[in-house]
N, C-alpha and C positions, 0 to 999 in steps of 0.2 A: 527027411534030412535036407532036401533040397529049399523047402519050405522055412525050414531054420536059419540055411545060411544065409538064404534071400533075407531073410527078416533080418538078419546079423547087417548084412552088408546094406540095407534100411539106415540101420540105425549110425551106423557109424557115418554115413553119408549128412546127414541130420546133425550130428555131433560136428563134426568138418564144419559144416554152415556156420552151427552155432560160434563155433569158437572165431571164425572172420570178425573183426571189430568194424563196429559202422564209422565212417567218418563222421567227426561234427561240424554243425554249420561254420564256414570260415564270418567272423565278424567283419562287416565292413566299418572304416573309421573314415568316418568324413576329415575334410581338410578345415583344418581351423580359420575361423573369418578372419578377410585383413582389412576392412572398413577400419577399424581406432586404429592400426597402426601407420595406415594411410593418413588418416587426418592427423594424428600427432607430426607427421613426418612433414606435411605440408606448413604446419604453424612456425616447426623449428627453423624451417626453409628462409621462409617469410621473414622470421626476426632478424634472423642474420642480414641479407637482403636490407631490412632495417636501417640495422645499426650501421652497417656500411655506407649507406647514403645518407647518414647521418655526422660520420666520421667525413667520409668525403665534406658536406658543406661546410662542416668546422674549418679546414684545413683554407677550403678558399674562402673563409671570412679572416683568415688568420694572416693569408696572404694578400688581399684587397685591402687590408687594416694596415700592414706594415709600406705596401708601396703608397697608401696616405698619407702614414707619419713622415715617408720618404719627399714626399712632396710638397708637404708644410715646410719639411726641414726648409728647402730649399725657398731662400729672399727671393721675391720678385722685384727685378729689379723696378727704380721709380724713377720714370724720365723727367731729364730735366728740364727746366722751363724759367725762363725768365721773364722777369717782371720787373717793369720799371714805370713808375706813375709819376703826375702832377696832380694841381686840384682840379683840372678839366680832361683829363684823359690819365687810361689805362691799359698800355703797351704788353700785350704779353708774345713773349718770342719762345717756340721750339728750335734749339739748337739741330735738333735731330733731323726734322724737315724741313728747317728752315721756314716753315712759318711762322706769317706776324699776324696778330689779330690787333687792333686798336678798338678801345673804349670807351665811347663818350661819359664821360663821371657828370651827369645833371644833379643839380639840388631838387629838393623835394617839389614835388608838384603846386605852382598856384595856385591851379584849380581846389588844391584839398584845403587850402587853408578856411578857417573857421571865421568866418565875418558876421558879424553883426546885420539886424537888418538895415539898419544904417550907412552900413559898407557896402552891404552888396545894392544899396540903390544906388549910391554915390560911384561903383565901381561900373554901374549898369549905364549914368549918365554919362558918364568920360568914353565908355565902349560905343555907345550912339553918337557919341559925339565925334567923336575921333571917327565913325565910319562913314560919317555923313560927309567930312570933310576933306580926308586924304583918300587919295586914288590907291585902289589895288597895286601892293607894288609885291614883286617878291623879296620870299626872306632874306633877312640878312643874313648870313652866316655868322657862328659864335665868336667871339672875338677871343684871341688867342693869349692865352697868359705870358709876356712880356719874359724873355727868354736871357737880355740881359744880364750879367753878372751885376755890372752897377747898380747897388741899390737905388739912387738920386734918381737915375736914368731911366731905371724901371717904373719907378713909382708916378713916373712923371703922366703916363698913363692915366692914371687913377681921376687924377684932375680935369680928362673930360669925360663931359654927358654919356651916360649910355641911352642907347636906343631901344631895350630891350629888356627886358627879366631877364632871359636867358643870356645878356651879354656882360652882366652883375659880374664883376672881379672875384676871384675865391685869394687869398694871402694866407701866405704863414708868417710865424713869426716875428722874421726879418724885417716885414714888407708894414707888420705891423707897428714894430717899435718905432720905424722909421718916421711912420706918418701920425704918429701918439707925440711925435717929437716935433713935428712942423706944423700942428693944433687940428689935426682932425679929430671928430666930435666921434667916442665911442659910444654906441648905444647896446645896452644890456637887456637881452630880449626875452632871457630868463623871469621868472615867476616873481611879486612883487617881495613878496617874505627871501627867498634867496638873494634878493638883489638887495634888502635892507643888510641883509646880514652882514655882506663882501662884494664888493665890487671893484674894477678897475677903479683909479683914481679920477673924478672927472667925464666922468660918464650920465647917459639919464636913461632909466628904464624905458622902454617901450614895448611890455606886452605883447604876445601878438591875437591875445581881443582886445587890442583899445580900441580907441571910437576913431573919428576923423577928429569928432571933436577935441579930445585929449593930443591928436599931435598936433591939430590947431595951437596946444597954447606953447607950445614948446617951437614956436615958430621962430624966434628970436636966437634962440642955441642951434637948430638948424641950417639956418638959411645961408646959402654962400658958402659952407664947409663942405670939406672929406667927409662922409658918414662910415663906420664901421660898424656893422652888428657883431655881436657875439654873440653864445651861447654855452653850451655846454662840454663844445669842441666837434671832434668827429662822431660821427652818428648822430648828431643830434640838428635837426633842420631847422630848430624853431630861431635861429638867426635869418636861416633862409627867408621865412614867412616873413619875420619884420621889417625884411629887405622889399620884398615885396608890398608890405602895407605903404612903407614909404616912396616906394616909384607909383602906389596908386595918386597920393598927397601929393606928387607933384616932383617930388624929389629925383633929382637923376645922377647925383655925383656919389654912387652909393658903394662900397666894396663889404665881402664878406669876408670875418675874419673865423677858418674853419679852424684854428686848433681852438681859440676860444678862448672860455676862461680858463681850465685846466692848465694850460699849454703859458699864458701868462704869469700866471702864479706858479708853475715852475721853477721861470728863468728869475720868478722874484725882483719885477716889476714892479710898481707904484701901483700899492691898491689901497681901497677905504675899511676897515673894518668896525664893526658896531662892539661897543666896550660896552660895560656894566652899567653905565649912564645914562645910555641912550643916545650918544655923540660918537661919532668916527674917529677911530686914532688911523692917521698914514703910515703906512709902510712900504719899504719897498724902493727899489732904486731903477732909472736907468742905467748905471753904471756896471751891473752886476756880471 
């Protein structure tokens, strides 16, 4: 009997066990990677960043742009200055500082004129000659354009010698109807075709390439008179040059006429014109 219960109470101890349920393994769950959401997070970062520093420099090109237009807007002012000339100087005055600057206004250079070889021996002779004989003296100073209101009075000038190229009279107008009126000889120093076509009335061309020999023969209409060149007026020097051929030749009672032809045939003057024929018809008044 003992044998049995023991075996009973065996079994049932067995039984107990069995019915205990085992635990199951607990699953471990990793943690999910955060690499892609790191870098997507850092690109978004970035563009914004961007687009903000992109918004920013719009804004001050937008404002740099508008205080330009602001500054255009505004005139600058332009100081003023005064200017008052003759034909041998040019006076310009700032009100504002009170400075003067003065200008000497010289005609075209001598030196550039175009000579013949002809001229330049004959120009070479008179230079050796003249050195050999007059003593170093200093220059003369330019001689001052005749300030006068008096025309008569002014002009009276005209009628002596100059000593110099550079002491050659410059006239307007005035200075010239005056002296076209009391028989000064105008010479027209324009191109030979221009000078057939229209010319002052009473005038003779003189090129400035003629020879010595060409004003050689025109020595007769020269000699003893006013000489005026002309030319083409302001800007234009080829009056100058002829003026200068002529004080090489000898001639010294020479003045320059700077408005010229333009400036005569304005005020419609007494000039020659070439008609259909091939003959000059006059026109033109003093009296105009």
């Amino acid at each position: 009997m003992a044998k049995k219960k023991l075996k009973k109470k065996v079994l049932r101890t067995k039984r107990k066990k069995a019915a205990v349920p085992v635990a199951a393994p607990v699953a471990v769950k990793e943690a999910p990677k955060k690499s892609g959401s790191n870098l997507v997070r850092t690109v978004v970062i970035a563009v914004v960043i961007l687009a903000a520093a992109v918004a920013f420099g719009m804004v001050l090109s937008r404002m740099r742009a508008s205080q330009l237009a602001k500054q255009a807007a505004i005139p600058t002012p332009i100081p003023t200055i005064v200017v008052t000339s003759n034909p041998q100087t040019l006076v310009i005055k700032d009100p504002n500082s009170n400075r003067t600057e003065t200008i000497n206004v010289k005609p075209a250079s001598a030196s550039t004129t175009n000579l013949t070889p002809a001229q330049a021996a004959t120009a070479a002779a008179v230079a050796a000659q003249g050195a050999k004989v007059a003593a170093p003296q200093a220059q003369t100073p330019p001689v001052a354009v005749p300030t006068s209101t008096n025309i008569p009075r002014r002009c009276r000038a005209y009628r002596k010698p100059v000593d110099s190229k550079a002491n050659i009279y410059r006239i307007d107008i005035e200075d010239a109807k005056y002296l076209y009126e009391h028989g000064a000889l105008f010479v027209d120093a324009r191109g030979p075709n221009e000078y057939a076509e229209a010319h002052i009335k009473g005038s003779v061309n003189i090129p400035v390439n003629s020879t010595p020999d060409y004003i050689a023969k025109l020595k007769d209409k020269l000699e003893g008179k006013i000489i005026v060149t002309y030319c083409h007026g302001i800007g234009c020097h080829l009056s100058d040059k002829a003026a200068y051929l002529l004080y090489d030749a000898g001639y010294r009672k020479l003045v320059i006429f700077f408005g010229g032809w333009p400036k005569w045939n304005e005020h419609k003057y007494p000039i020659e014109t070439k008609n259909a024929t091939g003959s000059y018809t006059e026109s033109g008044s003093l009296d105009q």
